[in-house]
NULUMKOL-131130 format. One record per residue (C-alpha): x, y, z; residue in one letter. Coordinates in steps of 0.05 Angstrom, whole numbers, padded with zeros to 5 digits, always signed. Each point is the difference from the previous one (the first is absolute). Last residue first. Layout:
XYZA ...
***
This chain:
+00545-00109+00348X +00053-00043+00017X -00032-00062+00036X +00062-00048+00017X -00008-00082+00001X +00035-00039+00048X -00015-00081+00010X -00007-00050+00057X -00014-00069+00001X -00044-00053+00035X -00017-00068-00016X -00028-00043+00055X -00069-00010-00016X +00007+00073-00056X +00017+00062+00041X +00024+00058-00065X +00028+00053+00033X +00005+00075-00043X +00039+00056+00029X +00003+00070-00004X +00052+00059-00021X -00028+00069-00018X -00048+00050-00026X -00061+00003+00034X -00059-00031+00004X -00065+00005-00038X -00068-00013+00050X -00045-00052-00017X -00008-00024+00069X +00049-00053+00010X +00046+00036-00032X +00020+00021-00079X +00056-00008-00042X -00049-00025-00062X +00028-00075+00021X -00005-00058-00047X -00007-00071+00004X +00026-00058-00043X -00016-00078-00003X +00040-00064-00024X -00035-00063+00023X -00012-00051+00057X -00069+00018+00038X -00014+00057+00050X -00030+00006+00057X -00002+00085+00013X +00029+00068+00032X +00031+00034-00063X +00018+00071+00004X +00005+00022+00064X +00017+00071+00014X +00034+00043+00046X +00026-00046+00060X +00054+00041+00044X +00071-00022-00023X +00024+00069+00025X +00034-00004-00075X -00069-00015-00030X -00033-00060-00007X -00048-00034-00055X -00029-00063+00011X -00014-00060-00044X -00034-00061+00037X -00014-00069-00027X -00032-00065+00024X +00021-00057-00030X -00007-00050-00059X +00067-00022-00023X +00054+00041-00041X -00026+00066-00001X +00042+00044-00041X +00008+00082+00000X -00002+00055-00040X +00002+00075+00027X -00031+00058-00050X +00005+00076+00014X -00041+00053+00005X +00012+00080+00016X +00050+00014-00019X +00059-00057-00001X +00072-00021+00019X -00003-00051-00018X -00049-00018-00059X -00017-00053+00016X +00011-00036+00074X +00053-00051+00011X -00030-00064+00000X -00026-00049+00055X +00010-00073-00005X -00033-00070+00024X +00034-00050-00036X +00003-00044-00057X -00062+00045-00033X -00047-00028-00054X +00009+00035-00066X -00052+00022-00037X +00008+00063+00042X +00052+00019-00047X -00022+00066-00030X +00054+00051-00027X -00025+00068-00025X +00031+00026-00051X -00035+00056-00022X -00051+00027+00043X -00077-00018-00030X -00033+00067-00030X -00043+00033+00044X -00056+00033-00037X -00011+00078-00021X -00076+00042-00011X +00006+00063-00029X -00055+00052+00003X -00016+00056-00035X -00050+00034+00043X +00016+00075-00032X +00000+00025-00068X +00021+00083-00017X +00000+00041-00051X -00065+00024+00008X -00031-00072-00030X -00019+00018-00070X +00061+00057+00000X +00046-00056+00003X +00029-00061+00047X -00005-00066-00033X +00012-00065+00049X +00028-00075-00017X -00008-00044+00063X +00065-00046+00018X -00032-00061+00023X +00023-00057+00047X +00071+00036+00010X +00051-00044+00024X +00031-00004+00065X +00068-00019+00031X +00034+00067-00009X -00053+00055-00012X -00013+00030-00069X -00067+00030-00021X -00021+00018-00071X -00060+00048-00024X -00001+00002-00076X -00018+00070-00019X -00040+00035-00057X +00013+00066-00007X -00004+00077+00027X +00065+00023+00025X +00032-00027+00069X +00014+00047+00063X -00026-00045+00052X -00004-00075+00012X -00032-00005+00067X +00019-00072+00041X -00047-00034+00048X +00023-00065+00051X -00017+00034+00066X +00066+00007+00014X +00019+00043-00060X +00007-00036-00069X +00069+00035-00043X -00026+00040-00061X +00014+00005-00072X +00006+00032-00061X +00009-00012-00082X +00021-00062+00003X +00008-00017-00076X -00038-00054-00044X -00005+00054-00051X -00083+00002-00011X -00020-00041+00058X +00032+00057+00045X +00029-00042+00063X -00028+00032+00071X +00037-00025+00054X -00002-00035+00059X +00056+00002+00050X -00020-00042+00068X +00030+00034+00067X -00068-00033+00031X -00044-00052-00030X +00042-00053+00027X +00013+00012+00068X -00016-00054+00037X +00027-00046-00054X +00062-00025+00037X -00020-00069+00001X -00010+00002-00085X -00033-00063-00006X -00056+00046-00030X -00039+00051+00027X -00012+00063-00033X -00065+00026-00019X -00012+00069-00013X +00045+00060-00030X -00045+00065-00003X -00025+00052-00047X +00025+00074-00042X +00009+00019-00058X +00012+00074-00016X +00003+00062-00057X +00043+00055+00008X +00053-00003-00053X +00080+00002-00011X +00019-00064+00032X +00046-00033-00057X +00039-00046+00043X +00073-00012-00005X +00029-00073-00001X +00042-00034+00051X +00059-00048-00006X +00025-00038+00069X +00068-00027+00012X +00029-00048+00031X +00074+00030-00011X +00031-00035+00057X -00009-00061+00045X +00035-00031+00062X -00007-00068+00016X -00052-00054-00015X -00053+00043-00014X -00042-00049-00059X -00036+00067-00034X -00071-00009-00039X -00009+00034-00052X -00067+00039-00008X -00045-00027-00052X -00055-00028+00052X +00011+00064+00031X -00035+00040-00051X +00022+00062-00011X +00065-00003-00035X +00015+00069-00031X +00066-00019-00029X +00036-00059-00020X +00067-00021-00011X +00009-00038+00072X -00072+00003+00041X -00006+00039+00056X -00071+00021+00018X -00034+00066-00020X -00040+00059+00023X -00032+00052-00047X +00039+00075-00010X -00021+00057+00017X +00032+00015+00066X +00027-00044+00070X +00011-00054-00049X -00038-00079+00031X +00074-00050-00011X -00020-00069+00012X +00062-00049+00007X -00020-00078+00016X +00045-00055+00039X +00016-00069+00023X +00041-00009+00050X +00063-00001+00042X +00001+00059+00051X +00001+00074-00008X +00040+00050+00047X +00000+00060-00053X -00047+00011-00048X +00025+00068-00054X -00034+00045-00037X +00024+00051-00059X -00054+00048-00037X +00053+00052-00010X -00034+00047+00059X +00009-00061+00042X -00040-00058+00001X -00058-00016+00060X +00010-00071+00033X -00055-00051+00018X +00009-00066+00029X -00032-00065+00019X -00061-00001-00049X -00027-00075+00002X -00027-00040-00054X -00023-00069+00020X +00006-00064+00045X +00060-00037-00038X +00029+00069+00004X +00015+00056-00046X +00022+00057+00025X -00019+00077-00031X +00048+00053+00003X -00028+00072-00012X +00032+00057-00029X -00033+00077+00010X +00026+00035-00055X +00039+00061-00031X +00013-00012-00073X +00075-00005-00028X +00005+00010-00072X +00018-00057-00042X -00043+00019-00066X -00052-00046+00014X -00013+00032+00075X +00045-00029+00066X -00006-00027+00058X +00071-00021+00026X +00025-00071+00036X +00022-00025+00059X -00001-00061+00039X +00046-00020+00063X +00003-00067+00034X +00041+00000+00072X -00059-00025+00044X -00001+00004+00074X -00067+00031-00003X -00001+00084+00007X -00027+00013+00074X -00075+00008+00002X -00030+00070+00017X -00059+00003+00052X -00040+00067-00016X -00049+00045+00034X -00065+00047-00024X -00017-00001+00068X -00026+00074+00003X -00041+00042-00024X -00022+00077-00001X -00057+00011-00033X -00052-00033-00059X +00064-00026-00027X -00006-00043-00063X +00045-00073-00009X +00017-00042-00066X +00022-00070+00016X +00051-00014-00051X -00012-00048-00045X +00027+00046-00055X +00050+00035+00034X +00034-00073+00023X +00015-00050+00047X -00049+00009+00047X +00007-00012+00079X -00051+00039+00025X +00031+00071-00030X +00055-00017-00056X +00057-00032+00029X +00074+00007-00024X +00043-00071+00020X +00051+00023+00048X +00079+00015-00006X -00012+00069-00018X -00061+00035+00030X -00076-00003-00032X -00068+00027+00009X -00047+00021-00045X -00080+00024+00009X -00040+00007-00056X -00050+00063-00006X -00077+00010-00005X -00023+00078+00019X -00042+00014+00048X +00037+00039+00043X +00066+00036-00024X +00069-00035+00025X +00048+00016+00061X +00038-00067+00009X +00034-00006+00074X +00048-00058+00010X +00018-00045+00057X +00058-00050+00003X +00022+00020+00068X +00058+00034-00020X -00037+00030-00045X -00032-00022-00075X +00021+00031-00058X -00048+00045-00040X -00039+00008-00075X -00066+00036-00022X -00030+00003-00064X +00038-00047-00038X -00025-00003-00076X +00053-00028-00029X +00042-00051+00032X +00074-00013-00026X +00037-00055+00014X +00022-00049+00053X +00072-00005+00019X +00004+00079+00003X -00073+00024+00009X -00012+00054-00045X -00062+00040+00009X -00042+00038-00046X -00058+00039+00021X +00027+00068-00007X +00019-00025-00078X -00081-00002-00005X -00024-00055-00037X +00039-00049-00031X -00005+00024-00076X -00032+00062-00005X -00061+00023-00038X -00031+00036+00060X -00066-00040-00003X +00032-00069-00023X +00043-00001+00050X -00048+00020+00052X -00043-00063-00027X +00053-00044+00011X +00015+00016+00063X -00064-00007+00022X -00002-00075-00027X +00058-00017+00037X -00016+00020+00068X +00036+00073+00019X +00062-00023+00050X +00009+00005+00074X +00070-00015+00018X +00032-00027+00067X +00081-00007+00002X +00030-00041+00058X +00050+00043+00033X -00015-00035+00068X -00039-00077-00004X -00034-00020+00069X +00022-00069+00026X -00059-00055-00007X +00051-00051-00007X -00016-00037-00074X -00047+00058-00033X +00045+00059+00017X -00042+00055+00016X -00026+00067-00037X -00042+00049+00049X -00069+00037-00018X -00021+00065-00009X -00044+00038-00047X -00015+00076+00010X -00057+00035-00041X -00007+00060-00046X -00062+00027-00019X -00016+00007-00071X -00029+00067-00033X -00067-00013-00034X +00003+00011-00080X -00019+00060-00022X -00065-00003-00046X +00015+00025-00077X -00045+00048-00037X +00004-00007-00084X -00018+00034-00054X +00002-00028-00076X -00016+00052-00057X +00002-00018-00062X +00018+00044-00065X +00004-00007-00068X +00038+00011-00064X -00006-00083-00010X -00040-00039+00039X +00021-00031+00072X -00050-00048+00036X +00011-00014+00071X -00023-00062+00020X -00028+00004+00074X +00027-00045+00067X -00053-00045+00030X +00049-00053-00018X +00056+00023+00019X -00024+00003+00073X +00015+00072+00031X -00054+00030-00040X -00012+00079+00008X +00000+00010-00083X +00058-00008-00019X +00048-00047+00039X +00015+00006+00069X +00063+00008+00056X -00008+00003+00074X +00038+00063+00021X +00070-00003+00035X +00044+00004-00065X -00042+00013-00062X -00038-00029-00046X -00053+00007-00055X -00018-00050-00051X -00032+00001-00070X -00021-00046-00053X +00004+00019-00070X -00043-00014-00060X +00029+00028-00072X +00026+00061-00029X +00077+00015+00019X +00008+00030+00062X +00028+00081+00022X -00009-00004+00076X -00013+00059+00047X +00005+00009+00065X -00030+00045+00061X +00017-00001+00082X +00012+00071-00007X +00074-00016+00018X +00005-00039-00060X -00027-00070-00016X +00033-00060-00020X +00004-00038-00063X +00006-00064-00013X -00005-00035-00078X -00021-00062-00038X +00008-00061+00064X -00027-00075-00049X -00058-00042+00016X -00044+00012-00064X -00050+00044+00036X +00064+00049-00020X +00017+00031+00075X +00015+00069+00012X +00029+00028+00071X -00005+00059+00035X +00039+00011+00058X -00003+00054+00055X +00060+00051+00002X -00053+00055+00031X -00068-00014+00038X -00040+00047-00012X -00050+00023+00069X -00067-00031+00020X +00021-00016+00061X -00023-00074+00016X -00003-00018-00071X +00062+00027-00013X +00000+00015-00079X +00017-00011-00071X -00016+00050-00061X -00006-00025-00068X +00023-00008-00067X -00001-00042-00063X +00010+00015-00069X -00007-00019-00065X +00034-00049-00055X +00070+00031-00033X +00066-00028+00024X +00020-00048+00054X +00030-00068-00028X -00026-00064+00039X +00019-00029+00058X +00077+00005+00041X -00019+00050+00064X +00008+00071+00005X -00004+00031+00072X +00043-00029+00027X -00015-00043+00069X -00027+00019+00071X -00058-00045+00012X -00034-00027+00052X -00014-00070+00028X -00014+00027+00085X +00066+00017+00011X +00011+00027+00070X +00083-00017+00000X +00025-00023+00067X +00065+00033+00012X +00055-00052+00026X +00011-00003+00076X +00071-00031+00021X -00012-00036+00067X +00077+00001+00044X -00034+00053+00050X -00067-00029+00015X 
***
């Protein structure tokens, strides 16, 4: 399609291309160690491969990489070293043939000698490349959306690693995109507008997991199937070409509330984020928006209504996510977080994030279980969770992951110690938080760490059914507009039979909701936004009649996903 602007899609498979000297310890004296590195599938040198040098104690020593005779050398100070080969479009290893870490063997490095460490790397397959189409609609009138911008992004946690591999903040600068009104993405590996017609084509590499973006100014952005954000995000592979990967935008509310803020580090330096407002509601914690900063770590939420409010800021590099609080920094427990009364406009709501030490190779990994709660929008809640891993020696995060949809997070990159393992999800509160050593005992590495949470009760929540009704009533649903479940109240004020149906605009029947005798009282129902037959519907207006003897009313509720 003519108006579709094609960005390269980088073949990255976590490799490295960094200096070749990294901060460790002083070089000088100690022995030698060389070697020769390989194709596996040729048998000939490969040349400008990378050697690296670990301390077992967690911390990068030296790089090197080899000549055009596929041969280097590395002057060491005596002690143990671990080693690892890389290079672009080969499947990297540590010394001796071990691709786990912990199968990887200790070199040790005496003085006035000489080791030698060789090394054949396997290519890595060559991708195919796939087409993905779908078509971006308004939610409200079904009317195809032209010029709508479609972005497939690198999931969170990949990013993160490529970051860490090539030692630059952000990840590629090909894979940044600015977004006026919205931010910057990193790690966009394709990007077009939709047609006329509201089509777009994506051209993407099979079998690879990526996030799919859509948004158009005066509409609410949408993550694929209706998500809010990158780290709920449904995560999608190719096997081939695809298609139906679609979008139904939501006008921007009538709402005239503005908040804005910056992310920045201790000193004051802006930090490039992802910034996520939470609401809180009598029935629990909601995301509702998500905005990117700029370059200077500046966000901004436009079209807000009245509420109640809480700022998470997750940094797009190393350093650990944080929630607003005034005058502190490095908040990361939300039960700390300050809560914001958005009565009008707001400025200078600020978030302060530390840096994270992430100079080893050793890993945690486990799951998030349990969940639950009075929390009504709890489907998701061991996914887009931050845990991190707190040293029990300083008290400090020293790294941390975001939960993927099955509920498991990978801590990566962290030197030998003793860990506390600490989850943070708005509404719960951890049931255990597991302390873990990783060291040579246990190859570096401890998996099957696993973190149960537990709803907490919403805050203020107001219960009157006590009270015996003067009158049959229905209430306005809550939260309104909503995604996916809302809350409608109503009074029965003598025993009677009582229906609650749900219509849409045709006024065709969609879902009933209550159907039953009832007795004088205060009760509630809620709808998931779902039919008849357990299907989700879409975004839009519908109706709710309550038919009580010969009470009946009427009310409008809107389902923005």
């Amino acid at each position: 399609m003519n108006n579709c602007i094609r960005l390269t899609v980088f073949f990255v498979l976590l490799l490295t291309s960094a200096s070749s000297v990294f901060a460790g310890e002083q070089q000088g004296g100690g022995g030698v160690v060389t070697g020769l590195i390989l194709d596996d599938s040729t048998g000939l040198p490969i040349k400008e491969a990378f050697v690296g040098f670990f301390k077992p104690h967690g911390l990068w020593v030296q790089r090197v990489h080899t000549d055009t005779s596929g041969i280097y050398s590395a002057d060491l100070d005596t002690g143990r070293y671990l080693v690892r080969f890389e290079r672009f479009g080969y499947i990297p290893e540590w010394f001796d043939d071990a691709h786990e870490l912990r199968d990887a063997f200790i070199v040790d490095v005496h003085a006035d000698t000489t080791i030698t460490a060789n090394a054949g790397l396997q290519p890595m397959p060559r991708p195919e490349p796939v087409t993905v189409t779908g078509t971006v609609r308004d939610s409200l009138t079904g009317n195809p959306l032209p010029n709508s911008l479609v972005v497939f992004l690198r999931p969170h946690r990949w990013l993160r690693q490529i970051e860490h591999l090539i030692e630059r903040f952000g990840g590629f600068d090909n894979e940044r995109f600015h977004i006026p009104g919205f931010g910057r993405l990193h790690g966009v590996v394709w990007f077009g507008l939709t047609d006329t017609a509201g089509n777009y084509e994506a051209h993407l590499l099979k079998g690879f997991r990526y996030i799919a973006f859509a948004f158009k100014p005066g509409y609410v952005h949408e993550f694929y199937k209706d998500k809010i954000t990158p780290f709920n995000a449904d995560r999608i592979s190719f096997n081939g070409d695809s298609s139906g990967i679609d979008f139904d935008l939501v006008p921007n509310p009538n709402a005239v509330n503005m908040l804005a803020g910056k992310v920045m580090d201790p000193e004051g330096a802006g930090v490039e984020s992802h910034v996520l407002l939470i609401r809180i509601t009598p029935f629990g914690w909601l995301p509702v928006r998500y905005q990117a900063t700029d370059s200077t770590g500046r966000y901004k939420f436009m079209h807000l209504v009245d509420g109640r409010f809480l700022v998470r800021a997750i940094p797009v590099g190393r350093y650990g996510p944080a929630w607003h609080k005034a005058d502190a920094c490095g908040i990361r427990d939300w039960h700390n977080a300050d809560v914001i009364n958005l009565t009008s406009s707001r400025d200078s709501i600020d978030v302060c994030v530390k840096p994270l030490n992430e100079d080893g190779f050793c890993h945690i990994d486990g799951h998030i279980t349990g969940g639950g709660g009075r929390n009504i929008f709890s489907a998701a809640a061991n996914e887009g969770v931050p845990v991190y891993a707190v040293s029990t020696t300083t008290g400090e995060v020293v790294g941390y992951d975001v939960t993927e949809e099955d509920g498991s997070y990978s801590i990566d990159n962290i030197s030998p110690g003793s860990y506390t393992i600490v989850v943070d999800q708005e509404g719960y509160t951890p049931s255990n938080s597991p302390t873990v050593t990783v060291d040579e005992t246990n190859g570096f590495s401890s998996s099957g760490n696993d973190v149960g949470i537990s709803g907490d009760p919403p805050l203020d929540v107001i219960d009157n059914r006590g009270e015996m009704p003067q009158a049959f009533t229905l209430g306005q649903n809550y939260p309104n507009p909503f995604n996916p479940t809302t809350e409608i109240r109503f009074d029965v004020v003598v025993a009677s039979q009582v229906t609650i149906k749900i219509y849409n605009v045709m006024g065709q029947e969609i879902a009933k909701l209550a159907d039953q005798q009832m007795q004088p009282g205060n009760y509630n129902v809620k709808w998931d936004g779902r039919d008849i037959h357990g299907n989700a519907v879409s975004s839009g207006v519908y109706y709710y009649r309550m038919q009580a003897g010969n009470f009946s009313e009427i009310k409008k509720m809107i389902l923005m996903k």
